[in-house]
Every structure is written in structure tokens, then in C-alpha cells.
C-alpha positions in Angstrom: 9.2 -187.2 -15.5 6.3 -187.0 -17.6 3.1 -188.7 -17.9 1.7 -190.2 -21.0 -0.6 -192.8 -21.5 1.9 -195.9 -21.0 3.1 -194.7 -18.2 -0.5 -196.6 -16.5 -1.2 -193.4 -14.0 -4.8 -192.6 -14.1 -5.9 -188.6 -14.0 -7.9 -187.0 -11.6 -11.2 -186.2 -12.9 -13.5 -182.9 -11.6 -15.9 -183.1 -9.3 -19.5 -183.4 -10.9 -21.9 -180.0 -11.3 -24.4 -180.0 -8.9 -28.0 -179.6 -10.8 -29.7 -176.0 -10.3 -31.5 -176.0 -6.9 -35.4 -175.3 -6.8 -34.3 -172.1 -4.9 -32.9 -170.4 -7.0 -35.2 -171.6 -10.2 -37.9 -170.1 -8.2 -36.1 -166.6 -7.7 -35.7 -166.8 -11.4 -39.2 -167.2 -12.2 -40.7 -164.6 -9.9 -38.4 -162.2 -10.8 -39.1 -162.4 -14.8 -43.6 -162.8 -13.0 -42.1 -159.5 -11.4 -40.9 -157.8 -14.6 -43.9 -158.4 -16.6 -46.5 -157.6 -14.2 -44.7 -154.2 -14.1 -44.3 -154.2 -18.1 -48.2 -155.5 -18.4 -49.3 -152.7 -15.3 -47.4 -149.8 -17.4 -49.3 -151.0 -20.4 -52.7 -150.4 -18.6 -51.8 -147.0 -17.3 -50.9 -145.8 -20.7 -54.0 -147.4 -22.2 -56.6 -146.7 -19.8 -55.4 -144.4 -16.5 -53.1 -141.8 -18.5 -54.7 -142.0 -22.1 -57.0 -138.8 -21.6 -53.8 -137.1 -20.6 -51.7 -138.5 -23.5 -54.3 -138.5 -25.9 -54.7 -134.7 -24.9 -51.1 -134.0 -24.9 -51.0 -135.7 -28.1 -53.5 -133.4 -29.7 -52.1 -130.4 -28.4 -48.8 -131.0 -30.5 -51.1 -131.5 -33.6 -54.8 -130.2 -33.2 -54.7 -126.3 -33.8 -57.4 -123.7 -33.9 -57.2 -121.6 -36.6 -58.9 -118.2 -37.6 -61.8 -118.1 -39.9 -61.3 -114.1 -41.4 -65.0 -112.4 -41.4 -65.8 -110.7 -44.6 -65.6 -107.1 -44.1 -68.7 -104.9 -44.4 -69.2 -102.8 -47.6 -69.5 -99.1 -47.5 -71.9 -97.7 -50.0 -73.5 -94.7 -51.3 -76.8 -93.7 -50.7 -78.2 -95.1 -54.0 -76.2 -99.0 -53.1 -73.4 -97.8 -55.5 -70.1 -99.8 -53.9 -67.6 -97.3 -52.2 -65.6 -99.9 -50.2 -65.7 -103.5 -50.9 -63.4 -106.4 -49.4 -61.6 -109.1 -52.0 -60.8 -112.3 -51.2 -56.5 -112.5 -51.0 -54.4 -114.8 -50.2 -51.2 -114.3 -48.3 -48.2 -116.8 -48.3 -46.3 -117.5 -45.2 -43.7 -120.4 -44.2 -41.7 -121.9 -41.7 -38.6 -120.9 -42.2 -37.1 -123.9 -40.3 -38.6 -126.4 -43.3 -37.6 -124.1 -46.1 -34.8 -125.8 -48.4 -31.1 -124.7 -48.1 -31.0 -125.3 -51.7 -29.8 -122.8 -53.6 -31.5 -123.5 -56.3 -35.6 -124.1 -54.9 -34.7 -120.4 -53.3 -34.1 -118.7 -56.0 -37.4 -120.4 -57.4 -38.8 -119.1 -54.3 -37.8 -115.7 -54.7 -38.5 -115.3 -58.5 -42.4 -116.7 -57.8 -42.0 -114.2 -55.0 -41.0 -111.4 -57.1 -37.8 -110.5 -54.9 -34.3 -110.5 -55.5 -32.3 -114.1 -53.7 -30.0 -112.2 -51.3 -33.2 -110.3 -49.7 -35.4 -114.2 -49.5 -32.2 -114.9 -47.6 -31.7 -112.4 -45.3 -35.5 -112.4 -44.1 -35.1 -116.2 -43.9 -31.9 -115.7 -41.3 -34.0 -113.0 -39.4 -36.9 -115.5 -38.9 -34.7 -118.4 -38.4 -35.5 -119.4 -34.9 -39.3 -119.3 -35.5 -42.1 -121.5 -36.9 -43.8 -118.5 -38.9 -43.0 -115.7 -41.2 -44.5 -114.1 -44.0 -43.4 -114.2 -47.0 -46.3 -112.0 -49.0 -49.3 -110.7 -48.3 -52.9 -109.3 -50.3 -51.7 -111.2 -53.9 -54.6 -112.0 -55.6 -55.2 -116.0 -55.4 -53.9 -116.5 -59.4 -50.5 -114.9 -58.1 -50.7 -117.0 -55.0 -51.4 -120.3 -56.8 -48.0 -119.8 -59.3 -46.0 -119.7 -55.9 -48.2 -122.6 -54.6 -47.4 -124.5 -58.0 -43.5 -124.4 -57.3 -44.1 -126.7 -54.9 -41.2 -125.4 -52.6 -40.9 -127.1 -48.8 -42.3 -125.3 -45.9 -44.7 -122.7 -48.1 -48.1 -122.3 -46.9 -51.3 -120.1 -47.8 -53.9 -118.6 -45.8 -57.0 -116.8 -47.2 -57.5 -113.0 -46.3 -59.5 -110.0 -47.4 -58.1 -106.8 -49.4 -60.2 -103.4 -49.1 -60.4 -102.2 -52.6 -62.1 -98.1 -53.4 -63.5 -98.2 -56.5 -64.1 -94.3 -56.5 -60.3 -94.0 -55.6 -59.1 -90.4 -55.0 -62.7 -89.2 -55.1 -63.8 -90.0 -51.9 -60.7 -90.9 -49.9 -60.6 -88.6 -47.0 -64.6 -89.3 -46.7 -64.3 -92.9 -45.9 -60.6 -93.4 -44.7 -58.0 -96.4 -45.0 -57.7 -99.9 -43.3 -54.3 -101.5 -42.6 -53.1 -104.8 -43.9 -55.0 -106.8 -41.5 -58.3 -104.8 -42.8 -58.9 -102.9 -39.4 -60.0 -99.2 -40.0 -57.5 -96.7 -39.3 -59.0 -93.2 -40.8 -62.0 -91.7 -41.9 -65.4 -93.6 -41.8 -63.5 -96.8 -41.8 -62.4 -96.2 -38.1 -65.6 -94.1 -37.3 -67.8 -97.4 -37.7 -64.6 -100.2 -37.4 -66.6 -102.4 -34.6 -69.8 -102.4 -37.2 -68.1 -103.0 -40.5 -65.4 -105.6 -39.0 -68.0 -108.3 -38.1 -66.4 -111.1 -36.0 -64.3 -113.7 -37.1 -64.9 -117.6 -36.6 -62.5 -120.6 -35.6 -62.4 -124.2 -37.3 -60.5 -127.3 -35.4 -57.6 -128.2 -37.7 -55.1 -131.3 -37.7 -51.2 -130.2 -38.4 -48.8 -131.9 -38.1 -45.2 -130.9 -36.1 -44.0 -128.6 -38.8 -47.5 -126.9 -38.6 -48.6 -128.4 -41.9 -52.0 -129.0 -42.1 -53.0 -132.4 -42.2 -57.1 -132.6 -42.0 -60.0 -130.0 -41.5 -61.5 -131.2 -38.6 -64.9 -129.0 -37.3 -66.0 -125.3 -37.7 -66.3 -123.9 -33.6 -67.7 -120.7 -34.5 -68.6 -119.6 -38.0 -67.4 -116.1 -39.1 -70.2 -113.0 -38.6 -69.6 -110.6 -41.7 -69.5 -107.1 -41.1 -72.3 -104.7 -41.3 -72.8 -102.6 -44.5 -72.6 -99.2 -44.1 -74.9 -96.6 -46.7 -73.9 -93.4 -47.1 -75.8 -89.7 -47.7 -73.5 -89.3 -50.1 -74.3 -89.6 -54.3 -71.8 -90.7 -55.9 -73.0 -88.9 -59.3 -72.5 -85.7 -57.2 -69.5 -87.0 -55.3 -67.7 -87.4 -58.5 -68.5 -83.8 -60.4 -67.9 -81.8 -57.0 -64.2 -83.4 -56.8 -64.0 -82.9 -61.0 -65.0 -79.1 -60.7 -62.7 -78.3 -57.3 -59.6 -79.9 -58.3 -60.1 -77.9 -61.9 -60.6 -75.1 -59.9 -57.5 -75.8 -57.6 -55.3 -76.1 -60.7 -57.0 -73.2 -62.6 -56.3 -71.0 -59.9 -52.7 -72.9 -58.6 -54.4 -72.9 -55.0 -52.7 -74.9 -51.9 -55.9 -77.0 -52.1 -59.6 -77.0 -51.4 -63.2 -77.6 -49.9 -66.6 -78.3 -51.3 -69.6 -79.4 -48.8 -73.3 -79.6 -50.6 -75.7 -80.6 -47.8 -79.8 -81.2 -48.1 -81.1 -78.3 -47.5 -84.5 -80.7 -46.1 -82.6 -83.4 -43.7 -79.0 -82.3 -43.3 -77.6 -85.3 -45.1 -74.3 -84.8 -47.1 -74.5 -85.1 -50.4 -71.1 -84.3 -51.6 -67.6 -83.9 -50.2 -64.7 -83.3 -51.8 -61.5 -82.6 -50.9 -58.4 -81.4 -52.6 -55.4 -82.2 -52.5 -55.8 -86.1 -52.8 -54.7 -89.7 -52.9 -55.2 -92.8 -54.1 -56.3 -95.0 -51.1 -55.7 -98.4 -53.4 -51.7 -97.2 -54.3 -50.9 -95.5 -51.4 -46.8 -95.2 -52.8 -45.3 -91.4 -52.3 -48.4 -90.7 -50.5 -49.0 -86.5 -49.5 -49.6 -86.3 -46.2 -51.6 -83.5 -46.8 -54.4 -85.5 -48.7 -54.8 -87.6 -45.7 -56.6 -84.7 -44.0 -60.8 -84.5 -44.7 -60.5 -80.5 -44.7 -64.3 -80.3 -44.4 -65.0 -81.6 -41.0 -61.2 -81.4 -39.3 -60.1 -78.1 -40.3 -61.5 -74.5 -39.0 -60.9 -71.2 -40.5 -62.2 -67.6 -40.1 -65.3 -67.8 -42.4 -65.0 -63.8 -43.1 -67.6 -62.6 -44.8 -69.9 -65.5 -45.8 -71.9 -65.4 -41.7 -72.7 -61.8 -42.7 -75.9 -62.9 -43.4 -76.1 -65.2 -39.7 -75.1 -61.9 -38.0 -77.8 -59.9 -39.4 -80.5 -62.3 -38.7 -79.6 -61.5 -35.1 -79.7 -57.9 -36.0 -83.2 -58.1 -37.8 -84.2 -60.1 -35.0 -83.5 -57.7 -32.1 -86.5 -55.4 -33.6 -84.2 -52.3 -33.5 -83.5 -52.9 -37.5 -85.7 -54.3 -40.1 -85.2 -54.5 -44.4 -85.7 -51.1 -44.7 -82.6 -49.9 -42.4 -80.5 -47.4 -43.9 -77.0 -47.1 -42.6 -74.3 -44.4 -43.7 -71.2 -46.0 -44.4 -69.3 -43.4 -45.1 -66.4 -42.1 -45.5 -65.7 -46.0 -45.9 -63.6 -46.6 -42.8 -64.2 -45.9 -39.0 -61.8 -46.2 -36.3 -62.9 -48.6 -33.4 -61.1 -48.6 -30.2 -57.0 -48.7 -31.8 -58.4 -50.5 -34.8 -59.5 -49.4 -38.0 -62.1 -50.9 -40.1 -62.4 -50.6 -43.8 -64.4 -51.1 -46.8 -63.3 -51.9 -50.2 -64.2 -48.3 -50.9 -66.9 -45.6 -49.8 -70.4 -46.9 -50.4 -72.1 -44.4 -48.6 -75.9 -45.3 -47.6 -77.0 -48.7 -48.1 -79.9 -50.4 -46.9 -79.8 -54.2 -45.4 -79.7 -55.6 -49.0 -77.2 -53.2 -50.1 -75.0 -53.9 -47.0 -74.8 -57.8 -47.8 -74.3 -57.0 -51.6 -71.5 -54.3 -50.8 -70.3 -57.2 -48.3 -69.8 -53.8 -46.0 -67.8 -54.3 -42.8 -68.8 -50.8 -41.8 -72.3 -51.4 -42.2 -72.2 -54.8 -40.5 -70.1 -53.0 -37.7 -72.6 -49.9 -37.4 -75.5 -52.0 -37.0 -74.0 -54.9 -34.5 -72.6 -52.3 -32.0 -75.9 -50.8 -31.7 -77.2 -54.1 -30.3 -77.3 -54.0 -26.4 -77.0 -57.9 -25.7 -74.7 -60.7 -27.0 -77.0 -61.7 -29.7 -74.5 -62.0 -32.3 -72.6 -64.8 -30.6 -75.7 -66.3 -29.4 -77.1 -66.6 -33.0 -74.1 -68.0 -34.1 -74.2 -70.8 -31.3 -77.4 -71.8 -32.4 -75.9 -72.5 -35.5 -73.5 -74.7 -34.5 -70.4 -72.5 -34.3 -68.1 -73.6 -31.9 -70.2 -77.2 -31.3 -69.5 -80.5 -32.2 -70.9 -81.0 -35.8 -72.3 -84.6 -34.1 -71.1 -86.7 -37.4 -69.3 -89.3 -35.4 -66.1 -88.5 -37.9 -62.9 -89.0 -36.4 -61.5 -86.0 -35.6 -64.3 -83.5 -36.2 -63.5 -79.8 -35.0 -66.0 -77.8 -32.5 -64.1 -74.5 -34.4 -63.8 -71.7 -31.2 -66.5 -69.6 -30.4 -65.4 -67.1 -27.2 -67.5 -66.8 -24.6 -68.6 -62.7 -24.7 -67.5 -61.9 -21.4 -65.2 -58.4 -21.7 -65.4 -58.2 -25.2 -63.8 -55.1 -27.0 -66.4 -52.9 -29.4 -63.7 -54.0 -32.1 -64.1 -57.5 -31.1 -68.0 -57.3 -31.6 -67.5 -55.5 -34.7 -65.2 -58.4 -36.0 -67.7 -61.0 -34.8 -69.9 -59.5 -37.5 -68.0 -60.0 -40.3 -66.5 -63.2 -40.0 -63.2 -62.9 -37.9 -62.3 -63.6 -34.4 -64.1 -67.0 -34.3 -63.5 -70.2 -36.5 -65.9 -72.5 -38.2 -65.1 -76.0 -40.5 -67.3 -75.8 -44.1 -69.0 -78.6 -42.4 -70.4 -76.2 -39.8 -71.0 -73.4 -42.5 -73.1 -75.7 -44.6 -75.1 -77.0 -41.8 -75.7 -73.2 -40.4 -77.0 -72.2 -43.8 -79.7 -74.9 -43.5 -81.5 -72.5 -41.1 -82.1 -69.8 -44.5 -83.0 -72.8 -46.4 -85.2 -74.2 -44.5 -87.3 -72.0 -43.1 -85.3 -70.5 -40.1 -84.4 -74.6 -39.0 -80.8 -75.8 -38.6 -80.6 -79.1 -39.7 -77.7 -81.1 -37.9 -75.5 -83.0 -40.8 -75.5 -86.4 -41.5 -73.3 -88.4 -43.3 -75.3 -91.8 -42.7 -78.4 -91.8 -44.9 -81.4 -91.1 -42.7 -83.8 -93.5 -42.7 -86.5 -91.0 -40.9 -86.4 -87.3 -40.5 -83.7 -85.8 -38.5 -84.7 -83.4 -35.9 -83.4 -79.7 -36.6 -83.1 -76.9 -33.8 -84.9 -73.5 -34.8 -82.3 -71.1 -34.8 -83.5 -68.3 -36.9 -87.4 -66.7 -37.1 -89.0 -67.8 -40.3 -90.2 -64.6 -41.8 -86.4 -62.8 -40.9 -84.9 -66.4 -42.7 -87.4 -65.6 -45.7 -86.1 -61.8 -46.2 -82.4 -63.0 -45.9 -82.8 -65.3 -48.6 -84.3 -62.6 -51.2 -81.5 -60.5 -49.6 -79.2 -62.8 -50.5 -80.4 -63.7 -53.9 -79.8 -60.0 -54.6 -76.4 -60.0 -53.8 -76.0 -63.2 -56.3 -78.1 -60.5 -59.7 -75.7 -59.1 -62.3 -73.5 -56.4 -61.4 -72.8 -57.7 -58.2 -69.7 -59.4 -56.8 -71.6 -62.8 -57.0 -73.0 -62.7 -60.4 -70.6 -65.4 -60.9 -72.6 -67.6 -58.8 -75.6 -67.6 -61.0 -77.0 -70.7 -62.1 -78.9 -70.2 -65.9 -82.4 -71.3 -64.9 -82.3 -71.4 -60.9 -82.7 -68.6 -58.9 -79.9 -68.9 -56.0 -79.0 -66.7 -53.1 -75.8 -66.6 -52.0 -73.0 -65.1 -50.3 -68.9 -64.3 -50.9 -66.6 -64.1 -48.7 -62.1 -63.5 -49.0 -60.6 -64.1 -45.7 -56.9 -62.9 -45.2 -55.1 -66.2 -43.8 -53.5 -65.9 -39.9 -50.1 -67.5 -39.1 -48.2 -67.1 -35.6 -47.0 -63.8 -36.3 -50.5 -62.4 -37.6 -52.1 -61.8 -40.5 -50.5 -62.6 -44.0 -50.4 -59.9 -46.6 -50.9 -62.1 -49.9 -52.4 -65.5 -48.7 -56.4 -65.3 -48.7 -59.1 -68.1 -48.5 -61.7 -67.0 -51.1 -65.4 -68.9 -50.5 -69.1 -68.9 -51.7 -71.8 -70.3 -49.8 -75.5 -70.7 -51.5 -78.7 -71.9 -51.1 -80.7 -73.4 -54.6 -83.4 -73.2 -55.9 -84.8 -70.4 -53.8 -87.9 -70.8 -54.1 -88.1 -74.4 -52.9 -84.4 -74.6 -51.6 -82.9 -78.7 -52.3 -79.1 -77.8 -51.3 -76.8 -76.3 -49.6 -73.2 -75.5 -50.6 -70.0 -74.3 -49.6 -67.0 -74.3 -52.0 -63.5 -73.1 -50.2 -60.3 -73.0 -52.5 -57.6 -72.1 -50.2 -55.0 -69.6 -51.1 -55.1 -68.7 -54.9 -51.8 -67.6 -56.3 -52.8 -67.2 -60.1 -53.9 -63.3 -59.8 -57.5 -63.2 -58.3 -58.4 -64.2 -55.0 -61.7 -62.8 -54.4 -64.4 -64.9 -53.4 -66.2 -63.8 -56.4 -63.9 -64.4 -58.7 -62.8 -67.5 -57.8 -65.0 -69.7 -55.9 -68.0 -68.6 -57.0 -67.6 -69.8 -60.8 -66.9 -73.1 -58.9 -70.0 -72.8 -56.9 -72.4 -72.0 -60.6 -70.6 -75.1 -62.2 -70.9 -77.1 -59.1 -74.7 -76.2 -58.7 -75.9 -75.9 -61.8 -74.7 -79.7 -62.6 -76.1 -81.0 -59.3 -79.6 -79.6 -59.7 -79.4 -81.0 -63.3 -78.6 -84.3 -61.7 -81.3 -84.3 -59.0 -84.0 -83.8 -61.5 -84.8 -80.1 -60.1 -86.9 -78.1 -62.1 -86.0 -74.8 -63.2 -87.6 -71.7 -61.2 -85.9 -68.7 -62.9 -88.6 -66.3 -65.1 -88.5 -67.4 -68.5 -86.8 -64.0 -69.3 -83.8 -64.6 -66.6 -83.1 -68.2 -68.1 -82.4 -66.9 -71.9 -79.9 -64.7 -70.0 
């Protein structure tokens, strides 16, 4: 049946809802008390307990400390000519996470850059995982700015310096290289790194995560610039001793050459040049062989250029004086299995005659009449076989054997320039003793800004006759007339050495030097000119290094202002 409203049943109706209990409202409200106590308490300890540690984590994600660069020192010549000088540069580097995947802003990229797309793109995927990578480095800030301009995502700039020579090839074995981060790594540039590098500073920066920088905050240490550094070196003289060696290099189609010019007074180093060369600012298809400063890191057998140092021993030992006659004849001797040989039979020369002859047999005759080592000796108080003390990275002692055992051929040998080695470093300084009045003056490649104190080596007077000697050997007629310098009187002495190799000695490769002292009669400087292994014909010292020597000599004394000494009637020759 159903149920409708006639039908007069009345429905059931629900029971009423009981209103909330005070309970369980009070539950409520400590619970929501609970939640923002805890909400209001981790409020507080980010505020005030944990803010230094937030604040400082917070920093750490976007305050950097970044590197001031110090200003290289410059390297200069002894008159404050510039011989290495650091430019400001700008390098551009990125992070290659923030560089565009746009075709089209990379190949801006890479033609700002100067590189070809597929290149940008392949260093980008190499770098991909990392925040930093170069892109270029050392472009002069113009080039840097048309990059900058492009406005490309993710391309930054940092300021660096560039080491720039203005004297180039001239003097680039002399003061070396730095690498791209302008850190020494030859020459005087390494020699004196820790001076000329200075120390660099560090500012506080504001970055933000991609490493942008945001704000420039404080400078924590300024930059210290380097220390200059002058040289002995003259530039004016620098530049005509490379001019005249690398003419006479080519003239002669040598493998290369030396030339050292020395003050005959302090020892400083007024000149040297090297050949081959480079150019230390374009170092592309560089020779190896240029990177090598010949003068101080390279020994030979000086042959017959230390006949003079051997027979100041020999005039010293009071056996022999000027006047000594010795009979060379018949122009060879035989000494222990060895035969020794002049060019041809001089017969009897005296002391002059011996150094002008340049006579092996004489030299020999008169050294193994000598009852001590005083050859050697002599020659160690020179500076043979010694560190030069130049601070040059690299510098050679040269090998002078201890005389214990030796062979009458060995001493004879001594005397004319074989069985030791010397650089033309060591040559130069050596011949300081004749100049200067029987006192070696130790080289210097720093100018001095005192004295420098020499070591007697040789007696005055003996010094005195060896440099007339020698300025005999240098008169017409002789075999270094070449030498000669119209209006200066100079005393010198040739010398042609036969080159050694691991099987012996060669049969056609010679050194061919000159060594001289000028003006004699107030000596100013000392030189050595080496031209290794002349292949055009002659190879005598006299005919080929010293014409060098007279250009090299006779342009220098010009230079220095020194005034002529020659008789009147020797000049108009």
C-alpha cells in the first residue's frame, strides 16, 4: 500500500543534531594556538637564530671574490728606453650553460669571434657541464667591445695584461717570453719573474647564480705592480750589433751567430745579439733554434782567441818575457802520438810574433816548458769553467779539467784553445783582465748602480805588454788587419776552431771568432763576435768575423762619443 498525504499517517522525523561540545571546540582551538606558535617560532629562527647562517649561505651563492691582475713590471734599457711593456687586454669568457641554442646569435657569436660556427659548437659541447670557458683571450679592448656590443647571453669580459717587445727579434733571447697568463717562462723574464710579476689584489663582487656580475662591492687588497727592471744593455748598440751579425750570418750563409760587447770598466753588457732569431710578439712557425741565448747557454772550444790568456801565464812564470825567441820550425812537432801543426813554417818568432802567426808550435814550446799548472790556473781565474754569476737561466760553467794526469799533448792543447770549453760570455768577461789593467770584471746584465768588484787575475805590467802585443797582431799585413777600426787603435785576437761532433772532429765545419779590446789606449769595450760555421768559402777568423768585429766597433765607439786615439797619419789610412 502506499503512503501519500491523504492517507493521514504522519512520518517519522530524525532525531535533532546535538550542538558541538566545549570539548572538542577547545581541542580545535589549541590545536590551530599549536600550529601558529610553531609557524610564528620557525619565523623567529629564520629571522633571528639562523639568519647569520642563512644570510651567509646566501652570500656564498652570490658574493664572489674576484682577481684584481697586477700590472706587470717593465723591462728597460739602461738609458729608460722600453724593452718589455704590459698592455691592458681584455679576454672574453662565458658560461656555456647560458649561451643561446640559437642558431642564429651563434653564428653572431662566432663571426664577432672570428671562428668558423661548427668550431664555437664543438668547444661549447666540450665545456658543456661547466660554468666557465674561454672563448678568446689578449684582444685588444676595441676588438673586445664589438663582441661585447652583440649583446649575446652568457658572454662576459675580464681585463688582463699582454707583454708586448717593442725591439722584437733584436733582443729576444736576452729578455725571454711570458705565457698567456704573463708569467715568465725564458730569458730575463723568468730570471726576475717574482720581481717583475708584482702581486695581484682581490675586490668583493655581487653575481648572481649564472655568475653574472651584479654590483662591485669592496676592494680587499689592492694590486702591487711589478718592479721595473733596467738593463746594461743600449739599445742604440743592441740594435747595430744584431744589424751587422745577422748581415754577417747571411753574407757568409753561416748556421748562426754570437756577438757580446762588455765594459771594459764595470763588466756591464752592453750588447748581445744573437742569430738565428724570432719574433717574441708573433711567435707562429717559431725556430726552435732562436729560442736558445747562444751567448751565455752555449760553450765551444775558443781555439785560438785565449792564446793571449795562456801567455800571460807564461810571461808571468818569469822563465819568458817580450823578448822570447822560440824556433818554430820545421812547422809541426810530434807530441806524445799527436802531431801539432802550423799553418806553415814560421820559423823564429818572438812573443809578438807568436800571437800574430797565431803559432800552435810556439804556444806549445813555451807552455810545456812551464813546471806547474799555471795555464789552467790562469784560465780559472778568468772564469773558465765558473759560473758567469749573471743569474740567466740556464747559464753554462763551460768545463775546465782538473790537471791531474794530464798528457804533454793535453797541455800543449790547453794553450791554444782546445780541450776546455768557454760561452762568449765568459770570453768577453776574461778579456776584461787586458782591458783593465790585469782585473777581471764579473759581467753584469743589470745596470750597476755602484762599482762592481773585479778579481785580479793577471799582473798589470804583463796585461799592458799583451795589449800592445795584441794590437800588433791587429797592423796591416796581419791576419787581423781586418779588425782595424779607422781612427782607434784596437788590439785583438783571431781565432778558427774546427767544430767536434760524437765521432770527433769535422773536416769542413769551423767556428771563426775575433775578440778585441778598443780604444787601447783607454780601453771602453770589450767584444767577441762568433759566426758559427761559414759555408760561403772563407772560414777564417780573419776573414770573416773580424770585418764584423771593425763594423761592429767602429759604429759603437762612434755611438759612445769615444774620441779617436789613432796618430793622425794611421786615421787617413
Amino acid at each position: 500500500m502506499s503512503l501519500d498525504a491523504r492517507s493521514g499517517v504522519t512520518p517519522r522525523r530524525p532525531p535533532p543534531m546535538e550542538p558541538m561540545g566545549g570539548v572538542r571546540y577547545g581541542l580545535l582551538l589549541v590545536l590551530v594556538a599549536i600550529g601558529l606558535g610553531l609557524l610564528a617560532g620557525r619565523v623567529v629562527t629564520l629571522h633571528v637564530i639562523d639568519r647569520p647562517f642563512l644570510q651567509g649561505q646566501g652570500d656564498a651563492r652570490t658574493l664572489r671574490t674576484d682577481t684584481i691582475p697586477a700590472h706587470r713590471g717593465m723591462i728597460s734599457d739602461r738609458h729608460g728606453e722600453p724593452l718589455a711593456i704590459s698592455t691592458p687586454v681584455v679576454s672574453l669568457w662565458a658560461n656555456p650553460q647560458d649561451l643561446p641554442v640559437d642558431d642564429i646569435q651563434r653564428l653572431m657569436l662566432a663571426r664577432g669571434l672570428g671562428m668558423e660556427l661548427d668550431a664555437l659548437n664543438e668547444r661549447i659541447d666540450r665545456y658543456g657541464e661547466r660554468e666557465f670557458m674561454y672563448l678568446q683571450r689578449r684582444l685588444t679592448p676595441k676588438a673586445a667591445q664589438r663582441v661585447l656590443d652583440l649583446r649575446v647571453p652568457g658572454v662576459y669580459s675580464r681585463q688582463e695584461y699582454k707583454r708586448y717587445y717593442p725591439s722584437g727579434e733584436v733582443t729576444a733571447q736576452l729578455l725571454g717570453v711570458t705565457n698567456i697568463d704573463d708569467a715568465g717562462q725564458e730569458g730575463l723574464e723568468l730570471a726576475y719573474q717574482s720581481h717583475l710579476a708584482g702581486a695581484p689584489g682581490q675586490r668583493r663582487v655581487l653575481k648572481d647564480r649564472r655568475g653574472r656580475l651584479v654590483r662591485d662591492l669592496a676592494v680587499l687588497r689592492e694590486a702591487r705592480p711589478g718592479g721595473d727592471l733596467t738593463l746594461s744593455i743600449d739599445q742604440r748598440l743592441q740594435y747595430m750589433a744584431y744589424r751587422e751579425l745577422k748581415t754577417a750570418v747571411e753574407e757568409h750563409q753561416a748556421d748562426g751567430g754570437v756577438v757580446v760587447m762588455m765594459d771594459a770598466d764595470t763588466g756591464e753588457v752592453l750588447a748581445m745579439a744573437n742569430q738565428p732569431s724570432y719574433n717574441p710578439n708573433n711567435r707562429a712557425g717559431l725556430d726552435p733554434r732562436g729560442l736558445r741565448n747562444q751567448a751565455i747557454v752555449d760553450v765551444f772550444e775558443p781555439g785560438s782567441v785565449v792564446k793571449p790568456l795562456a801567455m800571460a801565464a807564461v810571461m808571468e812564470s818569469g822563465k819568458f818575457d817580450r823578448d822570447t825567441v822560440v824556433d818554430t820550425s820545421p812547422g809541426w812537432m810530434r807530441i806524445d802520438r799527436f802531431t801539432i801543426k802550423d799553418v806553415r813554417n814560421y820559423g823564429e818568432l818572438d812573443m809578438a810574433g807568436i800571437l800574430e802567426k797565431s803559432s800552435n808550435i810556439g804556444m806549445s814550446k813555451l807552455v810545456l816548458e812551464l813546471d806547474d799548472p799555471l795555464v789552467p790556473e790562469k784560465y780559472r781565474l778568468l772564469g773558465f769553467g765558473e759560473s758567469p754569476g749573471t743569474g740567466f737561466p740556464g747559464e753554462a760553467n763551460g768545463s775546465l779539467p782538473a790537471p791531474l794526469r794530464w798528457s804533454s799533448s793535453q797541455w800543449a792543447a790547453l794553450s791554444y784553445g782546445y780541450g776546455l770549453s768557454v760561452s762568449a760570455l765568459q770570453l768577453a768577461s776574461a778579456f776584461t783582465a787586458l782591458a783593465n789593467d790585469g782585473v777581471r770584471m764579473p759581467p753584469s746584465l743589470l745596470r750597476l748602480s755602484e762599482p762592481a768588484v773585479g778579481t785580479p787575475a793577471i799582473d798589470a805590467d804583463v796585461a799592458h805588454d799583451l795589449l800592445r802585443i795584441m794590437e800588433e797582431s791587429v797592423q796591416p799585413g796581419t791576419g787581423g788587419r781586418r779588425a782595424g777600426v779607422p781612427g782607434y787603435r784596437v788590439a785583438g785576437k783571431t781565432g778558427t776552431v774546427r767544430k767536434n761532433s760524437a765521432t770527433g772532429y769535422t773536416e769542413d765545419a769551423y767556428r771563426s771568432l775575433f775578440v778585441g779590446v778598443a780604444p787601447v789606449s783607454d780601453p771602453s769595450i770589450v767584444t767577441v763576435v762568433m759566426i758559427d760555421h761559414p759555408q760561403a768559402g772563407d772560414y777564417y777568423g780573419g776573414a770573416v768575423a773580424a770585418p764584423a768585429f771593425s763594423r761592429i766597433v767602429g759604429n759603437a765607439l762612434r755611438l759612445l762619443d769615444v774620441p779617436p786615439d789613432a796618430p793622425p797619419d794611421a786615421r787617413e789610412e
